[in-house]
N, C-alpha and C positions, 0 to 999 in steps of 0.2 A: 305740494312740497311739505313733510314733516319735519319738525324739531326733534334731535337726535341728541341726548346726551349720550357721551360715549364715556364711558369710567373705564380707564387703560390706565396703568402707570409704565407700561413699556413701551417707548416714544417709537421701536419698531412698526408696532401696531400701528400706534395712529398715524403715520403715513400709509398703511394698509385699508387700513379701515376709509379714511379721506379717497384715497382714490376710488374705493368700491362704492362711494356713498355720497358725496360731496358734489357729484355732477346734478345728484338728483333730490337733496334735500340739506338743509342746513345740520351745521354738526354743531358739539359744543363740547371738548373734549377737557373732560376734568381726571384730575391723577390720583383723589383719595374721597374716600368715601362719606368723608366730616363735611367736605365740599360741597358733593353732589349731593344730597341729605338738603342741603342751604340752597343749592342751586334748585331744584325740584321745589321748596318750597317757595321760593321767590320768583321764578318763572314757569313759561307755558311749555311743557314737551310732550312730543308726542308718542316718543317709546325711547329706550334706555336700553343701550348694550354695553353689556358688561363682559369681561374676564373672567374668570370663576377662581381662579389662584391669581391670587396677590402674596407678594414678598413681606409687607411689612402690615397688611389689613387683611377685615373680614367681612369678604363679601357677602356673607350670611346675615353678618350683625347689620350690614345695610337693607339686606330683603328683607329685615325681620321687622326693621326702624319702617321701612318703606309700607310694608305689610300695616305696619297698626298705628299708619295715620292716615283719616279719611279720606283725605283731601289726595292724598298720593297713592295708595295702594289702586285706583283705576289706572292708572298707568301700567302700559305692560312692556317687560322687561323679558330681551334675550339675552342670557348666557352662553357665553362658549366658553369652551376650555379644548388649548391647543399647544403644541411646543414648534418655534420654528424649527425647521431641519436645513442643514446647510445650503441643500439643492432650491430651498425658498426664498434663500436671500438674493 
């Protein structure tokens, strides 16, 4: 069972992502980048999914943060980037 930080701020998501994930591994879903930055440094995870477009952040300034501290940057992170469509709600 892996530790999943999931960096969403669209609460859509994280009832998406819980159900595709949740049966088979712990999640831990945080909504802004300053967060998860603190969460990563203060706990054990196993991989980080992220959203690629945020409305009010920059998920770049996190890979980059994530990227040039030793301790974090072994961690591996997927991105997506998606729009719902109506026929998916």
């Amino acid at each position: 069972m892996a530790r999943i930080l999931i960096l969403q701020e669209d609460p859509s998501w994280h009832s998406s992502l819980r159900r595709c994930l949740e049966p088979h591994h712990e999640l831990v879903v945080i909504d802004n980048t300053t967060a998860a930055i603190e969460a990563l440094r203060q706990e054990r995870f196993d991989l980080v999914v992220s959203r690629v477009h945020f409305e009010t952040q920059d998920v770049f300034q996190f890979l980059r943060e994530r990227k040039g501290d030793a301790a974090l940057s072994a961690i591996p992170v997927i991105c997506f980037c998606g729009l719902r469509s109506p026929l998916a709600t």
